[in-house]
C-alpha positions, 0 to 999 in steps of 0.5 A, spaced: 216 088 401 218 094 397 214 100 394 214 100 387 218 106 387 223 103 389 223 097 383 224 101 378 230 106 377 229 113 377 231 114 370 228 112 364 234 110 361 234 102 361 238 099 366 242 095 361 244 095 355 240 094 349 240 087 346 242 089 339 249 092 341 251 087 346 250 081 341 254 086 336 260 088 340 260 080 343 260 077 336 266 081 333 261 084 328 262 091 326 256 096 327 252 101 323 257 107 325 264 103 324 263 102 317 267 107 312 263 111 308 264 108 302 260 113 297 255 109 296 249 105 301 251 099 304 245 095 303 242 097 296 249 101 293 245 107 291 250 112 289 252 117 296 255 123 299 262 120 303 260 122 309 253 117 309 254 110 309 246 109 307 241 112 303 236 111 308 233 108 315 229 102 311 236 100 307 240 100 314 234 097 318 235 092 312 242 092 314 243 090 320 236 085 319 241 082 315 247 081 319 244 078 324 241 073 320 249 071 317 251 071 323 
């Protein structure tokens, strides 16, 4: 029988990849980061600089909520 040392590993970074980005990257569909900024949000269309793509974490965790159910 091993230890519980030996069980886990010794980083805290998970072991695998998180579900979210596997389910992104297996289903072709584009990531936060891969969208063009577009001078506005993605999600609620309030007018941005051309560098961010939303005008805040709410609107894009509303994104990707989205997303994954149009899937």
């Amino acid at each position: 029988m091993e230890t519980t040392h030996d069980s886990f590993p010794d980083s805290a970074l998970p072991v695998e990849p998180p579900l979210a980005k596997v389910a992104a990257s297996a289903s072709g569909m584009p990531t936060r980061a891969s969208l063009p900024a577009k001078g506005s949000c993605w999600y609620c269309e309030k007018p941005l600089d051309s560098v961010r793509r939303f005008c805040g974490k709410p609107c894009a965790d509303s994104f990707d909520e989205e997303a994954e159910f149009t899937r």
